[in-house]
C-alpha positions in Angstrom: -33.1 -141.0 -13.8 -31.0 -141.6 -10.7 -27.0 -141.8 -11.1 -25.7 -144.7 -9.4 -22.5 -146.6 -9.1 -23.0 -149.8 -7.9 -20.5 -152.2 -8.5 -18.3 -149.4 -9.5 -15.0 -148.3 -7.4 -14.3 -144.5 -6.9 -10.4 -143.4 -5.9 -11.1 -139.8 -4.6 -7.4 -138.1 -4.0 -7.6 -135.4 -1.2 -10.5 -137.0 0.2 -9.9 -136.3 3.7 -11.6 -133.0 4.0 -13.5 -130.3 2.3 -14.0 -130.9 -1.8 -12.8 -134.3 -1.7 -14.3 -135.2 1.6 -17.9 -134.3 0.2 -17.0 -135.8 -3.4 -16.7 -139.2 -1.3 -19.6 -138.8 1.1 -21.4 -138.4 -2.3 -20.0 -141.4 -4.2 -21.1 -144.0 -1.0 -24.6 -142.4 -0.7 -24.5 -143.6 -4.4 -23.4 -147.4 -4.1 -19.8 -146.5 -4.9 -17.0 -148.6 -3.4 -14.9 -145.4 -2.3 -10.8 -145.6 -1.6 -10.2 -142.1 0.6 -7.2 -140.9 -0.1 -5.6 -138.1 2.0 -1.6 -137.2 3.1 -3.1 -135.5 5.7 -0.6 -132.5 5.3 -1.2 -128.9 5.5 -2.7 -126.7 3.2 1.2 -125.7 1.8 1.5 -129.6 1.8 3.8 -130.1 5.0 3.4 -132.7 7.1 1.2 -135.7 7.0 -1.3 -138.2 8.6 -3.8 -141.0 8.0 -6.0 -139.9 10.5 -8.3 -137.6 7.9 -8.6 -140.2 5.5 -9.4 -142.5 8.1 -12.1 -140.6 9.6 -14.2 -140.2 6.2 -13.8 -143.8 6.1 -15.6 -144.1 9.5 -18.5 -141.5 8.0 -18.9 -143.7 5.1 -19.0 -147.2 6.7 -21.8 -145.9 9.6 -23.9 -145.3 6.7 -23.4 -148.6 5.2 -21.0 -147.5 2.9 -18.0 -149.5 1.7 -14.4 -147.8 1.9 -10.7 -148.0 2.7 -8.6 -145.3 3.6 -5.1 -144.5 1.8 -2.5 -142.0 2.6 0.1 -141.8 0.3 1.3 -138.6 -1.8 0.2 -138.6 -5.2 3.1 -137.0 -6.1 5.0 -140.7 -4.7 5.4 -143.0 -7.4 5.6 -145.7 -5.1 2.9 -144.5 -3.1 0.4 -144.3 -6.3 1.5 -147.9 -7.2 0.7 -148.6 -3.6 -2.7 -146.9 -3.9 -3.6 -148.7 -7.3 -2.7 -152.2 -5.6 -4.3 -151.8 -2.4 -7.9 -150.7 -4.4 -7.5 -153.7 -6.3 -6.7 -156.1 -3.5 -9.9 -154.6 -1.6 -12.7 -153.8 -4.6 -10.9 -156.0 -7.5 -11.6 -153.2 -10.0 -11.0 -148.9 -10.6 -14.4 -147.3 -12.1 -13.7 -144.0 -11.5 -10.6 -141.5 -10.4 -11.6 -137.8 -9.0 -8.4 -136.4 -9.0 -8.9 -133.4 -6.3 -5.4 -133.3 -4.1 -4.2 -129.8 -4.2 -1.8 -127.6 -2.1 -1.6 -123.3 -1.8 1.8 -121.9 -1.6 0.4 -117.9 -2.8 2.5 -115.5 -2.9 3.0 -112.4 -5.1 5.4 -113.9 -8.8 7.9 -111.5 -7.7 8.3 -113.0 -3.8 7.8 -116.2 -5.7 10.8 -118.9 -4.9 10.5 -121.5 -7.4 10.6 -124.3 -4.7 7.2 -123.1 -4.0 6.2 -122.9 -7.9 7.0 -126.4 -8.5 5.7 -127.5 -5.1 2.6 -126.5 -6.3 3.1 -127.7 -10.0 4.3 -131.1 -8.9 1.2 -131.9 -7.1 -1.6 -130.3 -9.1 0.0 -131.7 -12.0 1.9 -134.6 -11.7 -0.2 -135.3 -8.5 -2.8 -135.8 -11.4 -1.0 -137.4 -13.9 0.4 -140.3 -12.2 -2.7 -141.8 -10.4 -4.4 -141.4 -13.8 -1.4 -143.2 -15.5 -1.2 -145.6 -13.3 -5.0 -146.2 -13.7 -5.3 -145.5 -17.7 -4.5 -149.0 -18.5 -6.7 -150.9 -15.9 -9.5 -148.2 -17.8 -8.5 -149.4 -21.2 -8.4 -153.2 -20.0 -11.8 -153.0 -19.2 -13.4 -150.9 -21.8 -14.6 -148.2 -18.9 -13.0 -145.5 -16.9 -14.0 -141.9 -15.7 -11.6 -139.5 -14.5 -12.4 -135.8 -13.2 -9.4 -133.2 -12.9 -9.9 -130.3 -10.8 -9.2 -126.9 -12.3 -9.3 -123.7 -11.2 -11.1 -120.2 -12.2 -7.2 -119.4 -10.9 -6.0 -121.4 -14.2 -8.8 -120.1 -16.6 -8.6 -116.4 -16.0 -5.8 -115.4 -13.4 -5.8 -114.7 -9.3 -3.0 -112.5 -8.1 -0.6 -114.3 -6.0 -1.1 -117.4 -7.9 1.1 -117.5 -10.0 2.1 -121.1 -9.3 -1.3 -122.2 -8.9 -3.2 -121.2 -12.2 0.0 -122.6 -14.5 -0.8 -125.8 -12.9 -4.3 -126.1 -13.4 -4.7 -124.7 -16.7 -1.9 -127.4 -17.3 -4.6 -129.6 -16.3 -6.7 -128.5 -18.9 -4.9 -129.3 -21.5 -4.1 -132.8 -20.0 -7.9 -133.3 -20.0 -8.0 -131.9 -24.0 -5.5 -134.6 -25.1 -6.7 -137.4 -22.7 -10.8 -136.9 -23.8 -9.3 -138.1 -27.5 -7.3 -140.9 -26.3 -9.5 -142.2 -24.3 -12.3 -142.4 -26.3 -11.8 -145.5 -28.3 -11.6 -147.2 -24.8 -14.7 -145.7 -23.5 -12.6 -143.4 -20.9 -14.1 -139.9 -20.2 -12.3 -137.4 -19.0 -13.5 -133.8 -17.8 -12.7 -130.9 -15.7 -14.2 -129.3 -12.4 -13.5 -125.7 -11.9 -14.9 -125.6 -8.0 -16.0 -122.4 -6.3 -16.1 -123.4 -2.7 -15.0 -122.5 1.1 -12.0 -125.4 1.6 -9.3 -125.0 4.0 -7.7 -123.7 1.1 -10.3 -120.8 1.1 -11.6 -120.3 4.6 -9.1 -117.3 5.1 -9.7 -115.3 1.8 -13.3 -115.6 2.6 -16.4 -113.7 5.1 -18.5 -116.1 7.0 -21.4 -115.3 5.1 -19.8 -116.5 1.7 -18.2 -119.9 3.9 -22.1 -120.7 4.0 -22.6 -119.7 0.5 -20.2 -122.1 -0.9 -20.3 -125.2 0.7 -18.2 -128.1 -0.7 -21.1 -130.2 -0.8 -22.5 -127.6 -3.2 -19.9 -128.9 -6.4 -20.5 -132.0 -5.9 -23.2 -132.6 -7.7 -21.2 -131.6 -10.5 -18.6 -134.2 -9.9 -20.8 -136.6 -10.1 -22.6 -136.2 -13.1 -19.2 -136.0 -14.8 -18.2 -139.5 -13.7 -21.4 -140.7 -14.6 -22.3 -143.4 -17.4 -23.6 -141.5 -19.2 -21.4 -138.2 -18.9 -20.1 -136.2 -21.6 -16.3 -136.3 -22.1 -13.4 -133.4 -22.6 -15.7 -130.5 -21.0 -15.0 -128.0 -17.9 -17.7 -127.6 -15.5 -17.5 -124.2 -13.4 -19.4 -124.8 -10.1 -20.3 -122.9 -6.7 -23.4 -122.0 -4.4 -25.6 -124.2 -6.4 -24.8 -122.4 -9.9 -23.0 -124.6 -12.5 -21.8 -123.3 -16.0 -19.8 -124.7 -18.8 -16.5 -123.0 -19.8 -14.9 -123.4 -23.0 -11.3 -121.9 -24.9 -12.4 -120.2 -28.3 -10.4 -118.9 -31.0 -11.6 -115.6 -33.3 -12.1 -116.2 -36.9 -8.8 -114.7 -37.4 -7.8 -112.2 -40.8 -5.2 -113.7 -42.9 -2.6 -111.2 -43.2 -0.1 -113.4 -46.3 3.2 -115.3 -45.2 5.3 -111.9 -45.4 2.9 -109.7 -43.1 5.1 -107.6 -40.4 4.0 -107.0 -36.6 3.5 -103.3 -37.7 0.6 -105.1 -40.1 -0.5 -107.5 -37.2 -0.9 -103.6 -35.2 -2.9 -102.4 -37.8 -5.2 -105.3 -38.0 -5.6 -105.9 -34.6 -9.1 -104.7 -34.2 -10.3 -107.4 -36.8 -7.9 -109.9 -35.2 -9.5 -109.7 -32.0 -13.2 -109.9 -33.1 -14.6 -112.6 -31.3 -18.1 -112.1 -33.9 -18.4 -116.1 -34.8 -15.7 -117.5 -32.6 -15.5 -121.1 -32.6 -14.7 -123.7 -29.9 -12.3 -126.4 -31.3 -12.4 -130.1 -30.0 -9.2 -131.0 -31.3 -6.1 -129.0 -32.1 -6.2 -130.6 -35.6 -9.2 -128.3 -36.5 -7.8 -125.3 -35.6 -5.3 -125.9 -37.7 -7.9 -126.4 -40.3 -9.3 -123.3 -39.8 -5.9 -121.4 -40.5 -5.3 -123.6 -43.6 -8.9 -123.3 -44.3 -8.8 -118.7 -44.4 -5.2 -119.2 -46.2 -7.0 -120.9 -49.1 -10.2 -119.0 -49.2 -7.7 -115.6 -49.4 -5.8 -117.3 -52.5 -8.6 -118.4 -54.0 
């Protein structure tokens, strides 16, 4: 079976180089209708200009690919309102949203100013949540949408000197977790990349022999199959250098300990507490929650 999306639209944020620049490369190649948007700023998000964006466009159209360029700041609610009417007035429809715009502002938590914390929150995040807002109903309109997120390993298991960074895409994570249950009445998937790859973001942090390694192009794949017809919904895919993985949160059985137990108990029981022996991965919250009413009862029974 070959994935394909013709007839289908793809917005690909931070499409003007590296991830996103591959992501839409891939999309085209595949019949997509691609909509490139880039700022064109830094990598600490300074600046800006169309000329990025405008140049993947050019890549896509001498392959016989369809595209338009789009430069505004997903962060810019007038911009992403922009960006949602300009795709319609061009391609009449939004299939797909790969949500991959990201900025780097690292610095140890204690050099930290918190300009650059919610520089970095406000784009990751809200520079996620608004083009998929202002998409979500256009989704649910039509009985069909696919949206990828972009996490980090930075979110799922820590990076020093990103502090900023990994509370914004683990935020992301638990956008996708609510979102894959809202959206599934409507036929809206929603799911997580967690890229290993040389960016501009990474070039520095990296030997030349690992940039070749990790390619953008090599994660890809991944994004693909996730906005796919026929992909699964509500799941993080970890990939890099050709290796993909699925990551998951899950929760030990737990010990129940009675209404009145003390920290000093909590101490005592720790070792039980923490044995991940049978852990679970929950789909909801609401069966979690089940679980803790579930060992209360079997303790008083």
């Amino acid at each position: 079976m070959t994935i394909r999306f013709d007839g289908k639209v793809a917005i690909i944020t931070g499409a003007g180089g590296g991830l996103g620049r591959a992501h839409a490369l891939e999309f085209a190649r595949r019949g997509a209708k691609v909509v490139v948007n880039d700022l064109g700023g830094a990598v600490d998000g300074t600046g800006g200009s169309s000329e990025a964006a405008q140049k993947v466009v050019a890549e896509i159209e001498a392959v016989g690919g369809k595209a338009i360029a789009n430069g505004a700041s997903v962060t810019d609610d007038a911009g992403v309102a922009h960006l949602v009417k300009q795709t319609l007035d061009a391609f009449g429809r939004i299939d797909v949203l790969i949500a991959n715009a990201g900025i780097l502002r690292d610095k140890s938590f204690a050099k930290m100013e918190i300009k650059d914390f919610s520089a970095v929150v406000d784009v990751h995040v809200m520079g996620t949540v608004k083009p998929a807002k202002a998409v979500w109903q256009l989704m649910r309109d039509q009985q069909y949408g696919r949206i990828v997120v972009t996490t980090s390993s930075t979110g799922l298991y820590g990076n020093f000197g990103q502090a900023n960074y990994g509370a914004a895409k683990l935020g992301l994570v638990g956008l996708t977790h609510t979102l894959k249950i809202e959206g599934a009445k409507d036929n809206i998937k929603i799911n997580a990349i967690c890229p290993v790859a040389a960016t501009r973001m990474t070039e520095n942090l990296m030997p030349p022999q690992m940039l070749e390694m990790l390619k953008p192009e090599y994660v890809t794949p991944a994004v693909v199959y996730l906005a796919s017809e026929d992909a699964p919904t509500g799941v993080i895919v970890t990939a890099g250098a050709g290796v993909f993985s699925a990551a998951q949160m899950i929760e030990s059985n737990g010990v129940h300990l009675g209404p009145n137990a003390t920290a000093d108990d909590i101490a005592a029981a720790w070792p039980r507490i923490s044995d991940f022996t049978g852990a679970k991965h929950y789909v909801t919250g609401a069966e979690q929650v089940a679980k803790i009413v579930e060992r209360r009862q079997q303790k008083a029974g």
